[in-house]
N, C-alpha and C positions, 0 to 999 in steps of 0.2 A: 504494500500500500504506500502512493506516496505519499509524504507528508504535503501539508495545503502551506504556503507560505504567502508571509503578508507584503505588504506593499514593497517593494526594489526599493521604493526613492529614496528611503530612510526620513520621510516628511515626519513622522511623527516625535519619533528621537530626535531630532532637528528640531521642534518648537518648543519640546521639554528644554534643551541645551540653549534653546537662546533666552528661554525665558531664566533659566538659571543663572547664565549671564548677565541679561539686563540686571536680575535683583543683584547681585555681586555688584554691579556697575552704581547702582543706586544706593546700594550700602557704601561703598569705599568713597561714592563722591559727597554723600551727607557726611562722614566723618571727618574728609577732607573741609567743607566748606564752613563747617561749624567751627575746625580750629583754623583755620588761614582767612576765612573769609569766600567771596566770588571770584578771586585770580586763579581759581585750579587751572591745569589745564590738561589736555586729555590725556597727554603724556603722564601725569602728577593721579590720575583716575585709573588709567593702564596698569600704571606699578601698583595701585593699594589694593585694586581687584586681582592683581594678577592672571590678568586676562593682556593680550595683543591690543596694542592700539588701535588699532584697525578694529577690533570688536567694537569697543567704544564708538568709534568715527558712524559704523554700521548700525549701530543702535542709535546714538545722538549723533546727526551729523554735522546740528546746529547747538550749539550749546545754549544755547538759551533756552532751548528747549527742555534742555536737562536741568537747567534751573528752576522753569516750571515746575517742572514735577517733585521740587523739594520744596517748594515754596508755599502750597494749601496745606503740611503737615504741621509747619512752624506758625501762619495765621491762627492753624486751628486749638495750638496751644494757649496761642494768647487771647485767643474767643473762650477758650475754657477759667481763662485766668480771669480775665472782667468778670463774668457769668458768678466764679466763685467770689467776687469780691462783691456783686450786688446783692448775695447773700447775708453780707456782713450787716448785721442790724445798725450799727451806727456809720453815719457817712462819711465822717470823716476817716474812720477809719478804714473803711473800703476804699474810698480813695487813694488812701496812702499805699494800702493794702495792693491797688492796683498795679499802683505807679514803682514803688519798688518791685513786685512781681515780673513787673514788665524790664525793669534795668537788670533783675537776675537772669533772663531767660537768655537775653541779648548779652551778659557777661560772659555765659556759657556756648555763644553761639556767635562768633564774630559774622556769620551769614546772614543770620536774624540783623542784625546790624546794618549791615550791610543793605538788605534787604529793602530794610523800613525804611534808610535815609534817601533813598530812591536818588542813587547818584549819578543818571543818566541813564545806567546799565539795566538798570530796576524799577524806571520811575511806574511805566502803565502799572506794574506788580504793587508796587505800593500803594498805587491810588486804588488800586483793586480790594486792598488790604484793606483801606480804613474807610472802604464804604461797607463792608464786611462789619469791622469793630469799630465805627464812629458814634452809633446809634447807643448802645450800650456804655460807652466811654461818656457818652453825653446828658445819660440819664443818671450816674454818678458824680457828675457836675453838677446837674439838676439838684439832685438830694442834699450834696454838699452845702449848694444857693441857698434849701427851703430850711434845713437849719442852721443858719445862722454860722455855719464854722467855716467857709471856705467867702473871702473879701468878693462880695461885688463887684467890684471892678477887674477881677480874674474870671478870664470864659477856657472853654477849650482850648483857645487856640494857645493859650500859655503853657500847655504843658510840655509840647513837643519842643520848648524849649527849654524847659528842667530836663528831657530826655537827651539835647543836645549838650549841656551843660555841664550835667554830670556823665553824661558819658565819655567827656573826654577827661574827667578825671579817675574814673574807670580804666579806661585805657594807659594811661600812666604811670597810675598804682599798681595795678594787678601783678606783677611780680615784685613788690617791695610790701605794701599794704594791701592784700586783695579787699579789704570791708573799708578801707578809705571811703569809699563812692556813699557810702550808706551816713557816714556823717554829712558827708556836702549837700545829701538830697534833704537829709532832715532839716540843716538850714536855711536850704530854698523854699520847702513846704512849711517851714516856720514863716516866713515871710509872708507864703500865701493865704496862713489864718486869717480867720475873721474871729469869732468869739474864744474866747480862751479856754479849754478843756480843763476841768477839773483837777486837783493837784493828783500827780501820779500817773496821770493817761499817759501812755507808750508812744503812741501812735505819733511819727515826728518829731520826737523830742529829740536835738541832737548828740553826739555821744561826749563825754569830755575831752579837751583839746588834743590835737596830736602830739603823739613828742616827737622827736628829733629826725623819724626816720620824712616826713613830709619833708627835709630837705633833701635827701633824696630821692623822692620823685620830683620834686620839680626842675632838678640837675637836671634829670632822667628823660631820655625821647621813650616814645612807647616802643613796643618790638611786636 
């Protein structure tokens, strides 16, 4: 009897293998883009997959593309992160809550960064991004407004400049002081109180002054 055999073309082990690939390609270039940032390039993807460039090129031929598809994982973090902080019964505290959540994720993730400042390479993705989380980032401004603890004359649009702000003292710090950032932001968000929280509230309060090693970070260019 003969045996019955399946298809010649080898089509089916052929879409397992590429799809095997791709996710390889997808893992080593998220790990890459989280610590360097958006400069990988495919060569920098080829080595951490250990896969042929040429695999890479065949999957993504356009890199942007491949940034795409890293880019609705990392919004979706930070849409889980407002979502948990509009939980937070008091608003000021969600707010705070928010806004340093959001300076951890992008500490851990030079891409996230990268991302969000939308610097040419990223901008449609970012504006993509915060029509996604503006709604939600807006109605914990709102909360903040109706009691009384975040100044009137701060709206939205002030924050993505405490994001800018302290994020470059993030970048800085982070191998001399990595929790630097978290004093500087408590500053800034001191300044943007409106009523005073009760003696002992957490929330923003900043930590006591640095010592010695703030001079070297400001020696210090970032790496």
């Amino acid at each position: 009897m003969t045996a019955t055999m399946g298809p010649m073309d080898g089509s089916k082990p052929l879409r397992r293998d590429a799809e095997r690939n791709r996710q390889r390609i997808l893992a080593a270039a998220n790990a890459l883009v989280a610590e360097v940032g958006l400069d990988v390039t495919h060569n920098d993807i080829a080595r951490a997959a250990e896969v042929g460039v040429g695999t890479v090129y065949r999957r993504f031929p356009d890199r942007q593309e491949l940034i795409d598809e890293l880019f609705d994982q990392r919004v979706d973090r930070i849409i889980a992160l407002v979502e948990a902080s509009l939980l937070i019964e008091d608003p000021w505290s969600g707010l705070c809550a928010f806004i340093a959540g959001n300076l951890e994720l992008q500490a851990g993730d030079k891409g996230l960064k990268d991302l969000m400042a939308g610097d040419g390479r990223t901008t449609d993705l970012a504006k993509r991004a915060q029509r996604r989380i503006g709604p939600a980032v807006r109605e914990l401004v709102r909360r903040a407004h109706a009691s009384g603890q975040l100044r009137p004359d701060v709206g939205v649009g002030d924050f993505p400049l405490v994001q800018e702000m302290v994020g470059a003292v993030l970048e800085h710090s982070r191998r001399i002081d990595p929790d630097l950032w978290r004093r500087a932001l408590a500053l800034v968000l001191d300044g943007y109180r409106g009523r005073r929280p009760a003696a002992g509230a957490a929330a923003g309060r900043p930590r006591p002054t640095p010592g010695p090693r703030i001079e070297q970070v400001l020696e210090r260019p970032p790496r």
